[in-house]
Phi, psi and omega in degrees: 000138216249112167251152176283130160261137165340162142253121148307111170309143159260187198296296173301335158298327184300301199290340169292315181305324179262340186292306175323285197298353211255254182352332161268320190270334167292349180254337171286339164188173192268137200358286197298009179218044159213148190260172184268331137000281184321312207291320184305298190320294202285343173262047151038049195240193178256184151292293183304341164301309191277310179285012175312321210258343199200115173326319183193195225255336180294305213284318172296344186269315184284317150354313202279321205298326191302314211282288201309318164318300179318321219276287188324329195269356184284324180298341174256006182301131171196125199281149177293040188240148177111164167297178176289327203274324190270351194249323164311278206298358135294317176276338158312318187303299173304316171306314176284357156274326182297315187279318166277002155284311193242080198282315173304308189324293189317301202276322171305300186331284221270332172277313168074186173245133199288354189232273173323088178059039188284357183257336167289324178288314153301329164293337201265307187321321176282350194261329184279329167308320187281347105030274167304327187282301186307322176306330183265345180291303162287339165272019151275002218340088167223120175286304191261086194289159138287175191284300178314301180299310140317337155288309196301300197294325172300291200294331154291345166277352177254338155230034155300305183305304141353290194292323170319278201308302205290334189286320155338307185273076138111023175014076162299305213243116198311158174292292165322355207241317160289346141303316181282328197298303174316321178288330156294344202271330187277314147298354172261352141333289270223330219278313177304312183256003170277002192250319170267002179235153195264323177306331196284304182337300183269347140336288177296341162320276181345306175271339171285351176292305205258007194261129169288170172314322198257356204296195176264336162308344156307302188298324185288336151320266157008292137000274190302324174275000168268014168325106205323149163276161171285155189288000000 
């Protein structure tokens, strides 16, 4: 009988190879309650292997959760061309292909662990947040947020992430329809509070100035006045 010999990893496949099993088994429980035992069995390694790659089980965890950071703040990149409304909605996409490629990542990454390297795991979460604020900040070509304008945008960036994780548990709701859906929630953010501020005001003047006929905030007009009369 005839045996397959294995392929040999190299370094970096290896170490892409354990942050993927260490990101599934950390998002299914929590750090501290998985062994590196576990992480070896699932990448079909040694015990003495994984720590070749990683000192310890804190190191692997952070190792995953960073790779996942990294990947997600790549996800708000967006050239400055187009209306605002068409430029949202490409980064809503791109984010919901990361969250339904790397659905365990997202939810270790956003959830984090109550122990093992939770004030680093709160550092990462946060560097992506603040990632995304800076990103949306410029396509607002605003440097200097004012107090209004920074609550719409932080509460809109927490609650894609909201919606992301609850769309994770059994995608109830099409995905597509929660990228527009999300692109609307910021305009009707930014709409709201343009009713108490006069700096929020011209903002939205702004981006509706450069928005066409047909963009999508037309469609949440649009939308909205075709609204069922009540039965």
């Amino acid at each position: 009988m005839t045996t397959v010999a294995r392929r040999r990893m190299g370094v970096e496949e290896r170490r892409e190879q354990l942050i993927a099993v260490a990101l599934d088994l950390f998002s299914h429980r929590s750090p501290e309650d998985v062994s590196i035992d576990e992480v070896a069995e699932a990448a079909g390694i040694s015990r003495p292997l994984v720590y070749h790659y990683f000192p310890g089980k804190q190191q692997l965890y952070e190792a995953a959760l960073r790779w996942a950071a990294e990947e997600l703040t790549a996800r708000f990149a967006e050239p400055h061309e187009g209306p605002l409304g068409a430029r949202l909605l490409r980064v809503m996409e791109r984010f919901f292909d990361f969250v339904a490629e790397h659905g365990r990542g997202f939810s270790a990454l956003m959830r984090g662990g109550p122990a093992i390297g939770s004030g680093r795991a709160g550092a990462l979460v946060d560097g992506v947040r603040q990632a995304a604020f800076t990103q949306i900040l410029a396509h607002l070509d605003v440097s200097r947020p004012f107090p209004r304008l920074e609550m719409v945008v932080r509460s809109w960036i927490s609650l894609a992430e909201t919606t992301a994780l609850l769309w994770l548990d059994g995608r109830r709701v099409p995905r597509t329809e929660l990228e527009r859906q999300l692109v609307h929630d910021f305009a009707a953010l930014a709409a709201v509070s343009a009713a108490y501020d006069a700096r929020m005001a011209q903002v939205v003047r702004r981006i509706l100035a450069d928005e066409p006929e047909n963009g999508i905030f037309a469609d949440l007009v649009g939308r909205l006045m075709e609204l069922p009369e009540p039965a």
